[in-house]
C-alpha positions in Angstrom: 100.8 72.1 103.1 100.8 70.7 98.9 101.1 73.2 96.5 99.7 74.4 94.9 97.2 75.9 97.2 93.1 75.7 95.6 91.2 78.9 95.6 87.5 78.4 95.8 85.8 80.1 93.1 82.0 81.0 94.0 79.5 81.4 91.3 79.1 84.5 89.2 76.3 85.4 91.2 77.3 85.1 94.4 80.8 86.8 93.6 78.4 90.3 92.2 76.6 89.7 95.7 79.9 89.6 97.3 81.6 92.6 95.3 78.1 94.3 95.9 78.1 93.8 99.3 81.9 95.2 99.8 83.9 95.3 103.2 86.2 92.7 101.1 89.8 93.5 99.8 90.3 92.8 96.4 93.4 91.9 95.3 94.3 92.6 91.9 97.5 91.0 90.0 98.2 94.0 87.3 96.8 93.4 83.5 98.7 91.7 80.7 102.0 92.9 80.0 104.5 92.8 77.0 107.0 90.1 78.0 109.3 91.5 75.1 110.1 93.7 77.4 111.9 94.0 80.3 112.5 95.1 84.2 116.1 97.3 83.5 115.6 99.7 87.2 113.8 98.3 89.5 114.4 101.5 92.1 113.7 104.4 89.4 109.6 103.7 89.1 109.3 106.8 87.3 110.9 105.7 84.3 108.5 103.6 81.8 111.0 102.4 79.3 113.1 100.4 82.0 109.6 98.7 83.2 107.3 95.9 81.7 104.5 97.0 80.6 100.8 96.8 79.4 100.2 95.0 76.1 97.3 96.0 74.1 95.4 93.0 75.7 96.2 94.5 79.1 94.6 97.8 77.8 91.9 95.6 76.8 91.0 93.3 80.1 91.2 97.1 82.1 88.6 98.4 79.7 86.5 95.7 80.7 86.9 95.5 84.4 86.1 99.2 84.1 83.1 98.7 82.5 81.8 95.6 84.8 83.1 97.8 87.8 80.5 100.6 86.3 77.5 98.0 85.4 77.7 96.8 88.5 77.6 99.7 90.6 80.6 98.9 93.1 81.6 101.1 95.7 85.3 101.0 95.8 87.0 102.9 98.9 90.6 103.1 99.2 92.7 101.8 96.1 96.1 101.5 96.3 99.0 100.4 93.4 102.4 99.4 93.2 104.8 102.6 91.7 105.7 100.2 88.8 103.9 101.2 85.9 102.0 98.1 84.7 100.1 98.5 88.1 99.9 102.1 88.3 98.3 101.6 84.7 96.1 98.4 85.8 94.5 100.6 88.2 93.7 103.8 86.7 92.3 102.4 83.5 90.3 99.7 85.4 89.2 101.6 88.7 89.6 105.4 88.0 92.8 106.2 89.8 95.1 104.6 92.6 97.5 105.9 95.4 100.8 104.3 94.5 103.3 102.8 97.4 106.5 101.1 97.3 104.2 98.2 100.0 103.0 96.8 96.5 106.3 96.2 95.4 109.4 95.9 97.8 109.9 92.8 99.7 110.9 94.2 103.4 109.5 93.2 106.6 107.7 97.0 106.7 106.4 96.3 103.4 105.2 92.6 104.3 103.7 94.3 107.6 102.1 96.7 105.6 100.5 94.3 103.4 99.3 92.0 106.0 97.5 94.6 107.9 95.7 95.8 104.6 94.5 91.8 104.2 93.4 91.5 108.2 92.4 94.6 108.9 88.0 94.3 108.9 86.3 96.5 106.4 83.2 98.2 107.7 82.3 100.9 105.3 80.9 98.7 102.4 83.5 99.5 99.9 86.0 97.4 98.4 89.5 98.7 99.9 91.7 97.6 95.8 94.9 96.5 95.7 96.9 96.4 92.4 100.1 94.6 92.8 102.7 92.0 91.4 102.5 88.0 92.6 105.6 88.0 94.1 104.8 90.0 97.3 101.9 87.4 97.6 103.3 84.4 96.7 104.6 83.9 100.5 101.4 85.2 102.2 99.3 82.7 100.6 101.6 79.5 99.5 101.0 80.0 95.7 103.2 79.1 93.0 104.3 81.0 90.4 101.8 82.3 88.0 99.3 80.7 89.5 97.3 83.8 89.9 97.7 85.3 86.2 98.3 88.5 84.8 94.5 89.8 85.3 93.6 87.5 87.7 92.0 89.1 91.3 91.1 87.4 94.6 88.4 88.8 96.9 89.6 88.6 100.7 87.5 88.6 103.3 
């Protein structure tokens, strides 16, 4: 398979039908960060100043999936976030709140197991089950290269 790997993108209307319609996992890579900082304890997620974090345009892109999530009238179900802040943040500016688990994060065959049965397990109760997470858990699931899904950036799994 070439890399790197092309994601269809549907038009805006047919991706608020979709989001609308929910039974879909979205996928959510966490906001901007501030690359000026740095990763210093990658086991400790309770400690901010050893983590990445949001920049002001991260605070900025949550704000506004927050408010399209409202306009639109989603129905989001379960949401779940990596412990490390910049997701833990992502997700409770943009969707509310999150449950946060180490499956976002750590690369183990648990963790990978975990992840693949959130993406394959069928959706029936019309939400959107929301997964705010890091590319690098991802990258091997679905043949992307590095940064090829952005800070921001979400994909919508069926």
């Amino acid at each position: 398979m070439r890399y790197p790997i092309q994601v269809p993108t549907p038009s805006d209307s047919t991706l608020v039908y979709l989001l609308r319609q929910g039974n879909y996992v979205l996928l959510v890579r966490h906001a901007a960060t501030d690359w000026g900082q740095r990763d210093a304890d990658l086991v400790n997620y309770s400690d901010r100043a050893t983590q990445r974090n949001l920049s002001d345009i991260g605070r900025a892109q949550c704000d506004s999936i927050s408010k399209a999530v409202k306009a639109l009238g989603l129905k989001l179900g379960q949401i779940y976030s990596s412990p490390m802040y910049r997701c833990r943040d992502t997700a409770e500016l943009a969707f509310g709140h999150a449950d946060t688990t180490r499956h976002l994060f750590v690369k183990s065959k648990g963790s990978r197991d975990a992840r693949v049965k959130w993406l394959s397990t069928p959706l029936t109760d019309g939400a959107l089950l929301v997964l705010v997470t890091h590319q690098d858990p991802y990258l091997p699931l679905f043949r992307f290269q590095r940064d090829q899904l952005k800070e921001g950036d979400a994909l919508l799994i069926q």
